[in-house]
C-alpha positions in Angstrom: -76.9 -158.2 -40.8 -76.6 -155.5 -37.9 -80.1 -156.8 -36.3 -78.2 -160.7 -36.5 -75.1 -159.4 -35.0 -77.1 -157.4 -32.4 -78.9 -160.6 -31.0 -75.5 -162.8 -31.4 -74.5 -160.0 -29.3 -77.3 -160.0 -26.7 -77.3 -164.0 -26.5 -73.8 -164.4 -25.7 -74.2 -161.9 -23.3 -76.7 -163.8 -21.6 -74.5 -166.9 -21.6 -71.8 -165.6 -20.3 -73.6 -163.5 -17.6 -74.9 -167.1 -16.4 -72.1 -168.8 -16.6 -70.4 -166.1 -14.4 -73.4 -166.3 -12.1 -72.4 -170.0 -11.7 -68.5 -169.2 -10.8 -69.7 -166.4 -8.5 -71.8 -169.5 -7.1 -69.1 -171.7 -6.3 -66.3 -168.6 -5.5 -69.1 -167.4 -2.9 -68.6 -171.1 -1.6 -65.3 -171.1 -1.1 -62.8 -168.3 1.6 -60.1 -166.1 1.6 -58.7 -163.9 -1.1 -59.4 -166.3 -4.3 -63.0 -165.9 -3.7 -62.7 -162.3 -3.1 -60.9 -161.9 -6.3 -63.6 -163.9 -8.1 -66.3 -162.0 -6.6 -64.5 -158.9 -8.4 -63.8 -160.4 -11.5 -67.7 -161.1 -11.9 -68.9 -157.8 -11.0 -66.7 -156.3 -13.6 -67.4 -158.5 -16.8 -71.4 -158.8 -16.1 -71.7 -154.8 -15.6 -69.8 -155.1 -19.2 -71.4 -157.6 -21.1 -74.7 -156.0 -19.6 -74.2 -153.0 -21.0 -73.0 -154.1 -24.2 -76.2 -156.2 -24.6 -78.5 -153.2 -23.5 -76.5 -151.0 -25.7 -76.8 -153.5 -28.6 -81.1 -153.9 -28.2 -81.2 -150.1 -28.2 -79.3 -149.5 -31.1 -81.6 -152.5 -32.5 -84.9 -150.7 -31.5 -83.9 -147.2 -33.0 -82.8 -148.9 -36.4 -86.2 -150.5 -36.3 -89.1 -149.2 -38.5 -91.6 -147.9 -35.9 -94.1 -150.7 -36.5 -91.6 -153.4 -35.1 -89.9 -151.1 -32.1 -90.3 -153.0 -28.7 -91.9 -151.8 -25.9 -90.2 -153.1 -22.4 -93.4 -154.6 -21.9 -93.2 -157.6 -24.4 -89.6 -158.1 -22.9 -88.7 -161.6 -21.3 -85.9 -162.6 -19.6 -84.0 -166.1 -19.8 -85.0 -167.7 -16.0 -81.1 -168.9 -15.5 -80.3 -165.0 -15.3 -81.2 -162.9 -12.2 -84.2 -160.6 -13.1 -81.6 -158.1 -12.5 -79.8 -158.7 -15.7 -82.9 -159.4 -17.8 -82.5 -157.9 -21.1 -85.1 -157.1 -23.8 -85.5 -160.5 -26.1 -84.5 -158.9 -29.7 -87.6 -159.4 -32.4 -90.6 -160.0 -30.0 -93.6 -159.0 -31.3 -94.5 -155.5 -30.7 -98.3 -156.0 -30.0 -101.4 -158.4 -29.9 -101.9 -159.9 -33.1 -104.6 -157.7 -35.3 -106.8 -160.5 -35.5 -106.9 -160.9 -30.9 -110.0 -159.1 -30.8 -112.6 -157.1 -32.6 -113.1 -156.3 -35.7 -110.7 -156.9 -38.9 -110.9 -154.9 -41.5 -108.3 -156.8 -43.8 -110.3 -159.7 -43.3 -113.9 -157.6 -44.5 -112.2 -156.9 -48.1 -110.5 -160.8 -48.3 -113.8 -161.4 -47.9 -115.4 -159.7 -50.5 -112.7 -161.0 -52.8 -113.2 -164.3 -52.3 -117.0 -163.6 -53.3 -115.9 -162.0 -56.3 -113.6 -165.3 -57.0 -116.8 -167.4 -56.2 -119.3 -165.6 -58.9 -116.0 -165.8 -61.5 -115.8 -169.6 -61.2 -119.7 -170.0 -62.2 -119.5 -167.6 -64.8 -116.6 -169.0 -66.3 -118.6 -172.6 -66.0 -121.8 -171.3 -68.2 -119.5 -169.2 -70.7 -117.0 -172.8 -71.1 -113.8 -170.7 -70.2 -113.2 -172.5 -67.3 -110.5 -174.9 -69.3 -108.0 -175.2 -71.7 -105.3 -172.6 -70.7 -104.0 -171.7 -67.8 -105.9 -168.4 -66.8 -109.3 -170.4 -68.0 -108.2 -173.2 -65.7 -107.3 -170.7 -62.6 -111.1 -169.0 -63.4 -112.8 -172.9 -63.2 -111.1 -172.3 -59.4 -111.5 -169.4 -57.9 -114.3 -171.4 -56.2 -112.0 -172.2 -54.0 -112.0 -169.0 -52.6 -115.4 -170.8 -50.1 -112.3 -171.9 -48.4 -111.4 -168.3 -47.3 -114.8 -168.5 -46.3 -115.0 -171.2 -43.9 -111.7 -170.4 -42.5 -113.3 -166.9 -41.6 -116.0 -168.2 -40.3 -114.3 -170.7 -38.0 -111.5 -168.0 -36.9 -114.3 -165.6 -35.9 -116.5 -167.7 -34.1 -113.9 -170.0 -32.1 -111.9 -166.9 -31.2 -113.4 -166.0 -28.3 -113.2 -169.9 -27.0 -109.6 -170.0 -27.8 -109.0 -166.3 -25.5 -111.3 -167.9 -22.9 -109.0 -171.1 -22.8 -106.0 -169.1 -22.8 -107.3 -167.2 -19.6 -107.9 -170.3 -17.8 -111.3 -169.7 -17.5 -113.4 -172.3 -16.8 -116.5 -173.6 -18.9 -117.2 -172.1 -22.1 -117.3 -168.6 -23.5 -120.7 -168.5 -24.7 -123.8 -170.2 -24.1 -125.1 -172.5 -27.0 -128.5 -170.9 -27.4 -127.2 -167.5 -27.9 -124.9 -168.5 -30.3 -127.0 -170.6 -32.3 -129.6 -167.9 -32.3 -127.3 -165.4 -33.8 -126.5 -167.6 -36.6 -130.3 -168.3 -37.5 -130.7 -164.6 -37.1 -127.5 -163.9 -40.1 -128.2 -166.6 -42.2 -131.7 -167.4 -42.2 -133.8 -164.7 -43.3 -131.5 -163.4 -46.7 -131.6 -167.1 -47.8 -135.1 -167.6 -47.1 -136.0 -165.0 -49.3 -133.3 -166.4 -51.9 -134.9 -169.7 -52.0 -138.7 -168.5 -52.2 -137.5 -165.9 -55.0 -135.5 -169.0 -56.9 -138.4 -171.6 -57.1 -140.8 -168.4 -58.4 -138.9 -166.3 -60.5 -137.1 -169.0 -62.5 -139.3 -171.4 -64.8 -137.4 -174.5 -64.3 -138.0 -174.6 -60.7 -141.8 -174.8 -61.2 -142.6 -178.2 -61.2 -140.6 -178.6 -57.7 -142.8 -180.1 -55.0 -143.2 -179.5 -51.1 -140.0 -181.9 -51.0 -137.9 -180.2 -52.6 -139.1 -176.7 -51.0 -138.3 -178.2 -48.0 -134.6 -179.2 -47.7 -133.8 -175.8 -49.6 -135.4 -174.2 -46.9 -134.0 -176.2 -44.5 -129.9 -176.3 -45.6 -130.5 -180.0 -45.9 -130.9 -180.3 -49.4 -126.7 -181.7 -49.5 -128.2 -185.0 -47.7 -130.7 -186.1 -50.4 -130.0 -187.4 -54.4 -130.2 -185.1 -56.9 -130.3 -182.5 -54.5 -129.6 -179.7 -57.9 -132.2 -176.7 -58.0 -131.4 -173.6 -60.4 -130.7 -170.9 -58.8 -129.6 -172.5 -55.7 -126.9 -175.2 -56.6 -124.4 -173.1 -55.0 -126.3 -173.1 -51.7 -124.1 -176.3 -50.9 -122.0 -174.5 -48.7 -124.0 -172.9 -47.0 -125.5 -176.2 -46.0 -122.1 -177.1 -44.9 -121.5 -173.9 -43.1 -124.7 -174.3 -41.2 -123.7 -178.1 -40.2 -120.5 -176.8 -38.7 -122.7 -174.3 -36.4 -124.2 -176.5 -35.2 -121.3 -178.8 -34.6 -118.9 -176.2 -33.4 -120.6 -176.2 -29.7 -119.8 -179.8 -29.1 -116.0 -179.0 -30.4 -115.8 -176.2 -27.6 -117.5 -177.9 -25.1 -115.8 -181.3 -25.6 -112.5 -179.1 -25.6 -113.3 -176.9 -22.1 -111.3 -179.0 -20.1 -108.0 -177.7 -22.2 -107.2 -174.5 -20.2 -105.1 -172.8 -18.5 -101.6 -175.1 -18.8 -103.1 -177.5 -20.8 -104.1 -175.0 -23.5 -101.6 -176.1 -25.6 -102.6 -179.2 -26.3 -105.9 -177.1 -28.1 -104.0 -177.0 -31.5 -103.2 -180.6 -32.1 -106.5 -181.5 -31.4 -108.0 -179.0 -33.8 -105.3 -180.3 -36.3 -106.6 -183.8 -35.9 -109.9 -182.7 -36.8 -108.9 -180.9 -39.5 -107.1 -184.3 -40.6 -110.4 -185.9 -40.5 -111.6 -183.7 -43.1 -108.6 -184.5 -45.4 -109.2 -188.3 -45.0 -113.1 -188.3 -45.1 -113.6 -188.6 -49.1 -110.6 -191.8 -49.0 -113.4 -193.6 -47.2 -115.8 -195.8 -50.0 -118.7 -194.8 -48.6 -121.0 -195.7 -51.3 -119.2 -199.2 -52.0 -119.5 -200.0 -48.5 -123.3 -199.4 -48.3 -122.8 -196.7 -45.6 -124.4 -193.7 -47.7 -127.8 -193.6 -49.6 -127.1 -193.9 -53.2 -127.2 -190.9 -54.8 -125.9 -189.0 -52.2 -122.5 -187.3 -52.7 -119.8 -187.6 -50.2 -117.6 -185.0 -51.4 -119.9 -181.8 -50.6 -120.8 -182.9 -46.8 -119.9 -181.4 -43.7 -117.0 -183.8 -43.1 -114.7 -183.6 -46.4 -114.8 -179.6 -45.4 -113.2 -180.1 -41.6 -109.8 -179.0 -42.9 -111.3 -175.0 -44.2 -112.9 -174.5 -40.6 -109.8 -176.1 -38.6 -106.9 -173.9 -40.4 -109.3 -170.6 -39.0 -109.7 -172.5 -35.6 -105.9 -173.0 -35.8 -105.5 -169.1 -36.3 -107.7 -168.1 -33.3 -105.6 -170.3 -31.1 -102.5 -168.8 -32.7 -103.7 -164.8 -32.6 -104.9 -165.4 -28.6 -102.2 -167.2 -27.5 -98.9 -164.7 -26.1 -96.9 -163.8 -29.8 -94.1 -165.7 -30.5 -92.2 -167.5 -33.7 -94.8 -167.7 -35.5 -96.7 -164.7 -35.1 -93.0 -162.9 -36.0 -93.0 -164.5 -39.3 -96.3 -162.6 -40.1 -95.3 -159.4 -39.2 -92.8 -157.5 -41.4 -94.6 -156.1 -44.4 -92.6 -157.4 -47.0 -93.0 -161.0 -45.1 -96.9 -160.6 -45.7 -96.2 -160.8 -49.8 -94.3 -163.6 -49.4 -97.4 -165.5 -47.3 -100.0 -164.1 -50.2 -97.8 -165.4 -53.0 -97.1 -169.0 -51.6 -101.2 -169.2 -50.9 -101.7 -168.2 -54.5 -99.3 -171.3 -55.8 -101.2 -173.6 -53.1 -104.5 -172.5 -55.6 -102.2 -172.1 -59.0 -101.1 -175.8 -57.9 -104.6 -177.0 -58.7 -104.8 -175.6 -62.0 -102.2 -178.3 -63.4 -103.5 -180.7 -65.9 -101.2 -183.3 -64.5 -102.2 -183.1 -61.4 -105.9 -182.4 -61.5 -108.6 -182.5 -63.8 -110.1 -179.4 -65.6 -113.9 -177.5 -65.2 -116.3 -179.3 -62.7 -115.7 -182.7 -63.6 -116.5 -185.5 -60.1 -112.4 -186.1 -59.2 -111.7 -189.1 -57.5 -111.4 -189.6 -53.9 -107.4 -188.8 -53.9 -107.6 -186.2 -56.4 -110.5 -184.2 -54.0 -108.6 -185.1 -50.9 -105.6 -183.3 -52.4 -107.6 -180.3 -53.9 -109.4 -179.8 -50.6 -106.0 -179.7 -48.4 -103.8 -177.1 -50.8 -107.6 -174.9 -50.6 -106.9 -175.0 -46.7 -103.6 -174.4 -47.3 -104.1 -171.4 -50.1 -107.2 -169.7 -46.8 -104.4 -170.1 -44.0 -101.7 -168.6 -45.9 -103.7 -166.1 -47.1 -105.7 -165.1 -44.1 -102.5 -165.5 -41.3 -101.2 -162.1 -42.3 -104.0 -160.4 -42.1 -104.8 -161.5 -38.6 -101.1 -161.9 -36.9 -100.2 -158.4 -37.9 -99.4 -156.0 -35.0 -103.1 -153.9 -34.5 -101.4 -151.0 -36.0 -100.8 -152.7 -39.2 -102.6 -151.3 -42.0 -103.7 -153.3 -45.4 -104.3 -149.9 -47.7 -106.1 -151.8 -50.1 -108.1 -154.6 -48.2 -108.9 -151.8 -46.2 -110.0 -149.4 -48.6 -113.6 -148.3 -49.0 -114.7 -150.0 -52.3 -113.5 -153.9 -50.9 -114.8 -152.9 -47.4 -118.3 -152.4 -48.9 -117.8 -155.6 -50.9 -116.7 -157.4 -47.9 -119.8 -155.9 -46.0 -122.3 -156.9 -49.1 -120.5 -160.2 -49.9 -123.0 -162.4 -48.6 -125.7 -161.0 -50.4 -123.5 -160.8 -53.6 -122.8 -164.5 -52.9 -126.6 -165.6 -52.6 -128.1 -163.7 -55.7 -125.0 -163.8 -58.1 -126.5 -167.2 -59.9 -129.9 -165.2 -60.3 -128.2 -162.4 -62.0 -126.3 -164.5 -63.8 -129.1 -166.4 -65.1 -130.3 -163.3 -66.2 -126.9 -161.9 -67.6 -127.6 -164.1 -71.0 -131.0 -162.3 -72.5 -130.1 -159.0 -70.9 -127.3 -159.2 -73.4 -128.6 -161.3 -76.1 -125.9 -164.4 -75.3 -126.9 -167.7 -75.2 -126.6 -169.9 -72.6 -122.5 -171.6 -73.1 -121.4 -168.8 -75.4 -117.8 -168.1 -75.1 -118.4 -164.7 -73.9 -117.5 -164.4 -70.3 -115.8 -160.7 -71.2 -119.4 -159.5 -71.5 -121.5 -161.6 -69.0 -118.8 -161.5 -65.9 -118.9 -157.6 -65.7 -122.6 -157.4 -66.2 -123.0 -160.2 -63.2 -120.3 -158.5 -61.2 -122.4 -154.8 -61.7 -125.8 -156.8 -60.8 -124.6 -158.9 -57.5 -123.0 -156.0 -56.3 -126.4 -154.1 -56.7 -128.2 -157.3 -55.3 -125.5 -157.5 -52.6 -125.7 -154.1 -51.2 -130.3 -153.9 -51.6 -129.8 -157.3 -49.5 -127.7 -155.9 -47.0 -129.4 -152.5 -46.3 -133.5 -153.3 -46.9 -133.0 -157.5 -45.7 -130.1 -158.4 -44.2 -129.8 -155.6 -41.6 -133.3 -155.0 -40.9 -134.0 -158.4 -40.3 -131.1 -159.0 -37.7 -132.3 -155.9 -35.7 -135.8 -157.1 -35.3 -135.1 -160.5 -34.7 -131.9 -159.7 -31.9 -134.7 -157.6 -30.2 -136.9 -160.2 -29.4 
């Protein structure tokens, strides 16, 4: 209540001072001793209400907890009032959003959670405790944690388009070659060795032909009928990933002309692709004769739009000059309140009513509506995370166990399914057995080994030499 009555205070101060300035205005334009005696009055009440604002904002600043104190820096001042009577503007963000520039560490252990939820879903799948409660229902989709994926992946790699933009620099921020390069480079080589490992080590892949050696190897498997290879069914979205690098330098460059002034206008247009994504899977593709038969419309590039646009969204938002929005982020309690209301958008699709249980095909409306509260659920819980103020801390995103995961989780999320497929004789269960309380820790424990022996003797290694050349 004393921070509401300190900026009640502050902004009728401002009014006041400019409607003085106005009668000082039209005194000044008149003579004699009534616009003497106006002049007076004027001086007197603004050096008042002046001080009483000033006063109020300081009293404001020292109540504040030190994370939200002001500096005069981040101070406007309402253009109506002579910069001589600007006041601090109570509540603007103390600093650049967390998420501006560099690296995050709160987004490195979302990361490796959302890894974790991944391997849950498809262990809960293979042990059938992926249905018929609620917390079997919420384990069949935690898979819905790739969303906290893509959103990364699109905040990260259009952030430095959207602080280009916001410059007014002209062009683009990086050149397409590099880029694409350093993509090949981080993907390529880990899931190479995934796929070549797959088709050996696992019987079933045996009788797989050059075909079928080739799309895996390629990331276009998602494009072809019964595209389904053990070991590597889950390599979907990185097909999907991969199709939105190379689509994200026609986005930037078709956007280049939005600088500047006309930056604003960046968001919408992201949201209308975004949109696209959402309305995709209402189209009958397959009735209409426009897709091969056999192909699936609901795992390509397009029904997925809406999971990169909401982290494309968030680069705009953490580059642009904090405001409303980036306030709302900020107070630490305000961050629980974010996580909790992503965690319904994913409880939401748990409901029998509403959706339909373990990984059965949904129909166009059901997957449009599952897809948008997943964008929903990765923007609401990746916004705090970036839009804090860069002193912010996230004590247990941040801490050392979930920043290793993070660091590992693409490697935990390439070989979990071999592990897995290994889980069931390494503890005597058969394949569907209802026992996910002895296969998920066991998977968990060998991922994590597989994630980290990736990172540090593949991953790394092969990013070094490659980057050098």
């Amino acid at each position: 209540m004393k921070s509401v009555a300190a900026a009640l205070i502050v902004v009728a101060g401002g009014a006041l001072v400019t409607g003085l300035e106005t009668l000082r205005e039209a005194a000044s334009a008149g003579s004699g001793p009534a616009g003497g005696s106006a002049k007076e009055v004027f001086s007197t009440v603004r050096d008042t209400v002046v001080t009483s604002a000033r006063s109020a904002s300081a009293s404001l600043a020292a109540r504040a907890p030190r994370a939200r104190r002001f500096p005069a820096a981040a101070t406007t001042s309402v253009t109506t009032i002579p910069a001589s009577l600007a006041v601090p503007e109570v509540g603007a963000p103390s600093s650049p959003p967390a998420g501006a520039r560099g690296f995050v560490p709160a987004l490195e252990g979302l990361r490796g959670l959302a890894a974790v939820g991944v391997l849950t879903t498809h262990v809960a799948f293979v042990t059938r405790t992926s249905t018929g409660s609620t917390v079997k229902r919420l384990f069949g989709r935690l898979d819905l944690a790739v969303a906290v994926f893509f959103a990364k992946s699109g905040f990260l790699l259009w952030r430095s388009h959207a602080a280009h933009a916001r410059r007014g620099d002209p062009g683009t921020a990086r050149s397409t070659p590099a880029y694409l390069r350093s993509r090949l480079v981080r993907i390529m080589p880990a899931y190479g060795a995934l796929v070549v490992a797959a088709m050996l080590l696992l019987p079933q892949n045996h009788v797989n032909g050059p075909g079928k050696w080739l799309v895996n190897l390629t990331l276009t498997q998602i494009y072809t009928p019964g595209f389904l290879v053990a070991g590597l069914t889950h390599a979907w979205s990185l097909a999907v990933e991969m199709a939105f690098y190379l689509a994200l330098p026609v986005l930037w460059t078709a956007m280049k002309g939005l600088h500047g002034d006309a930056a604003r206008w960046r968001i919408p247009v992201i949201a209308a692709f975004g949109m696209s994504g959402v309305l995709f899977p209402m189209i009958p593709w397959q009735s209409a004769g426009l897709l091969p038969a056999g192909v699936n419309e609901q795992i390509l590039p397009p029904a997925f739009a809406a999971w990169f646009a909401v982290g494309m969204i968030l680069a705009e938002v953490a580059t642009a000059p904090p405001g409303t929005f980036v306030r709302l982020c900020r107070d630490r309690l305000a961050r629980w309140g974010w996580w909790i209301a992503g965690g319904a958008a994913l409880v939401a699709t748990t409901v029998p009513a509403w959706f339909s249980e373990g990984f059965v095909h949904p129909s166009p409306g059901e997957f449009a509506s599952r897809n948008g509260l997943a964008a929903a659920m990765a923007f609401l819980v990746l916004s705090p995370a970036v839009l804090a103020p860069q002193e912010a801390r996230f004590p247990v995103l941040e801490s050392a166990p979930l920043q290793s995961l993070g660091r590992w989780s693409y490697g935990i999320f390439l070989w979990h399914l071999l592990v897995l497929h290994y889980a069931f004789p390494l503890t005597r269960t058969g394949l569907w057995d209802r026992r996910m309380h002895v296969i998920w820790p066991v998977t968990v424990a060998g991922s994590v080994a597989a994630g980290a022996a990736s990172h540090t003797w593949l991953e790394e290694p092969a990013r070094k030499a490659l980057e050098r050349r």
